[in-house]
C-alpha positions, 0 to 999 in steps of 0.5 A: 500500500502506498502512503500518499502523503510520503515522499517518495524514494526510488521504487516507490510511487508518488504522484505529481501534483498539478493543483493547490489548496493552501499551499499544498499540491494535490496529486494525481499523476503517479511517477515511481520516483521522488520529485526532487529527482525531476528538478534536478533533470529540468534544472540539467536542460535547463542549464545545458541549454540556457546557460550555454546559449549565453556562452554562444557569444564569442562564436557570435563575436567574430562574424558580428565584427566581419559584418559591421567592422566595430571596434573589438572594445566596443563589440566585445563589451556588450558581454562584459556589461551583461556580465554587469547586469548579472551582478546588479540583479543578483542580490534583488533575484534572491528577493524574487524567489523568496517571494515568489518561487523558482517557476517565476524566476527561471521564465523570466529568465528564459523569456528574457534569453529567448527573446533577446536571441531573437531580437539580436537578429535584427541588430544593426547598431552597437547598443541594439547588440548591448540591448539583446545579447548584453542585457537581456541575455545576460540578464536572463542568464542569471535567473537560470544559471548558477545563481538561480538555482542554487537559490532553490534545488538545496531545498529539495536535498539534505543527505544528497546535496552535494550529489543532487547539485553537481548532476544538475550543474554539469549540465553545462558541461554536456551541453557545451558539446551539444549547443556550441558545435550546433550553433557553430555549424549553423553560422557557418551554413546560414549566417550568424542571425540565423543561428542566434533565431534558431537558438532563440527559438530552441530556448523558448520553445524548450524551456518554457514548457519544461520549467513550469513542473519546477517547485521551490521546496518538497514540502509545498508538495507534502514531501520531505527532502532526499525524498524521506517518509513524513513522520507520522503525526505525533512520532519522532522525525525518522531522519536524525537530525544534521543541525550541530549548533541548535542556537545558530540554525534557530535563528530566523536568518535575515539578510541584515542578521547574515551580513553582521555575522564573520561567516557571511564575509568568510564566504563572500571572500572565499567565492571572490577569490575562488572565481577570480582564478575560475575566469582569470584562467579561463578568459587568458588561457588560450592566449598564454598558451599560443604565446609559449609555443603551443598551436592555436588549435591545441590551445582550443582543444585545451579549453575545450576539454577542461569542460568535459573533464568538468562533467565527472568531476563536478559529480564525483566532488557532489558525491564526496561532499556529502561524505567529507563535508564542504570544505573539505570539496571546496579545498580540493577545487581551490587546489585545483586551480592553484595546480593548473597555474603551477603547471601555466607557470611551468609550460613556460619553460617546458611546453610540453602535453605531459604538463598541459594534461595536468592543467586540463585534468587540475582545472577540469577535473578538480577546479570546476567541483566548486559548482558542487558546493556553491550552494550548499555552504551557504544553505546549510549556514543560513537556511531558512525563509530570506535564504534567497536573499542572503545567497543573491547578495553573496553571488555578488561577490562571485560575480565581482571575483569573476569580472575582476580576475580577468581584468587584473590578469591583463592589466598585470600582464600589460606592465610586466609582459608576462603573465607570471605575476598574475598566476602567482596572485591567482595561487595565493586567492586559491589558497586563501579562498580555502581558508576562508571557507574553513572559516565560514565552517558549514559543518559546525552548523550543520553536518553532511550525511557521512558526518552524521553519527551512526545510530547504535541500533544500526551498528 
């Protein structure tokens, strides 16, 4: 006999609910899985699809420029200001959720990438390009990026979060072998505005029905996380409890009570300094190589292979963190990076493929793991009611290491010549990003599921 009201868990049925009553979903379709497992697939296409569509820029970039003849500067900035539209409606992105759910935030978003796509095909001015692809795309890309879902899916997980996040997350990864080859073929085939209507039409025509079946926590559903039993009225909870310090996870976490406390600021500095050497490496990269002796066609195979080696890893460092705790992933990812930019600095004096494995697989394999805990950290320090807003206003930090990495590596590489200073700095933020999430501490808040003590009756 099934319990309807139970969350479900693999080989148990449950049922999609399709109507409300005071907040509370009625169910009438039965599928044989828990729904947590749904909205981690839609939030995987989701990603693949939309997340790489804003990624399609810099194959859009150099037909746009044979077309118009603009100034790279001026073409190239409309990415970086939508990179700066990103970042302005993070922190009121969280707000939004916490109102108003995932479904509003992810269309929106995907209405504003569908529709700027389409409009980019009518581009005939600079700032129609800043418009579209600058800040609608950008725009857009924010809700159903990392930042947007991860202001809801750790909801959904407690003893799988890890796990459940990094599945989802890697959908970038395997879209970016599906949509960018696409999108390249068809610029060469039919043109650069053929191509961005027909991912347009692909965004819109995709994701909008696919992100209606999204819901912002388990319990709007009767269900419970990780898709446990509910416990019946009046019995003890059938999951122990992962909460270690009971004051702190009693608090009703606003965004003002967060940003008075040393953990917020540890986590803002930790993803600050974790995303400085994320895209400080990932924009110089190719440039540095061909500049130390490598072809410009193995440079594009590098880059091109750190997001495939990032697919098992992300999964495999979601897995390890529910076993070893956060910090513990985060630090791997962070010596990651400093690995890839010890084997950068080498390549210099020894370009040779043995080395340059070592930074793919380091980047790849090891790096991109920090979109496993992304969210988790914060999740399990400030859970409750305003998390949206407290995670909002902490990506923008992310987003700020993110622009600023880049550019400092130029700038130092512009008055020293070399790219050596910039790397060495690139290291010790990797280094002091760890720390500094030792020092948020998320399991001495709240402990992952390897870390929970074993019940003596289980032994």
């Amino acid at each position: 006999m099934v319990n309807r009201e139970s969350g479900g868990i693999a080989g148990t049925s449950w049922q999609i609910p399709t109507a409300e009553s005071n907040g509370v979903q009625s169910p009438l379709v039965r599928l044989p899985i828990f729904y947590g497992w749904v909205v981690v697939a839609v939030v995987f296409v989701t990603m693949a699809v939309g997340v790489n569509a804003r990624t399609t820029f810099s194959l859009l970039f150099p037909p746009i420029l044979d077309e118009f003849g603009w100034e790279r500067g001026i073409t190239a900035g409309a990415f970086s200001f939508g990179f700066l539209v990103s970042a302005v409606l993070s922190p009121s992105l969280g707000r939004l959720m916490d109102r108003r759910g995932p479904r509003v935030v992810c269309e929106l978003g995907v209405l504003l990438i569908g529709g700027g796509l389409l409009l980019a095909t009518l581009v005939t001015r600079p700032w129609h390009l800043y418009a579209t692809l600058g800040v609608m795309v950008g725009g857009g890309s924010v809700c159903i990026g990392y930042t947007g879902q991860s202001l809801f899916l750790p909801n959904w997980f407690v003893r799988r979060r890890g796990l459940a996040m990094s599945l989802a997350f890697s959908g970038v990864g395997v879209g970016s072998v599906i949509i960018l080859p696409w999108v390249q073929s068809l610029i060469g085939r039919v043109g650069w505005r053929t191509a961005c209507g027909a991912l347009g039409l692909l965004v819109l025509l995709l994701l909008v029905p696919l992100n209606l079946l999204l819901r912002r926590r388990p319990e709007d559903m009767g269900l419970e996380p990780d898709g446990d039993p509910r416990p019946a009225a009046g019995a003890a909870t059938a999951r122990p409890s992962n909460v270690v310090d009971a004051t702190w996870a009693a608090v009703d976490w606003t965004l003002g009570r967060a940003a008075r406390t040393a953990r917020f600021w540890w986590i803002a500095l930790g993803y600050f300094l974790g995303l400085f050497a994320w895209y400080a490496v990932q924009v110089h990269q190719t440039k540095y190589l061909i500049e130390i002796g490598f072809r410009p066609g193995d440079a594009a195979w590098a880059l091109g292979i750190v997001s495939l080696a990032g697919i098992p890893g992300q999964i495999a460092l979601g897995w390890l963190s529910d076993r070893i705790g956060r910090e513990g992933v985060w630090t791997v990812g962070a010596l990651g990076f400093a690995i890839c930019y010890v084997a950068l600095l080498m390549l210099a004096d020894s370009p040779t493929m043995p080395l340059l494995y070592l930074m793919v697989v380091s980047q790849g394999m090891l790096g991109y793991g920090l979109t496993s805990v992304v969210g988790a950290i914060p999740a399990e320090i400030f859970q409750g009611r305003h998390y949206g807003s407290i995670f909002g206003t902490l990506m923008l930090s992310s987003i700020a290491g993110g622009a600023v990495g880049p550019w400092v590596t130029g700038v130092l590489h512009d008055h020293t010549g070399t790219y050596t200073l910039a790397f060495q700095i690139a290291i010790a933020c990797s280094v002091v990003s760890a720390v500094a999430i030792w020092l948020a501490a998320p399991r001495k808040v709240r402990a992952v599921a390897g870390r929970l003590p074993v019940p003596q009756g289980s032994r």
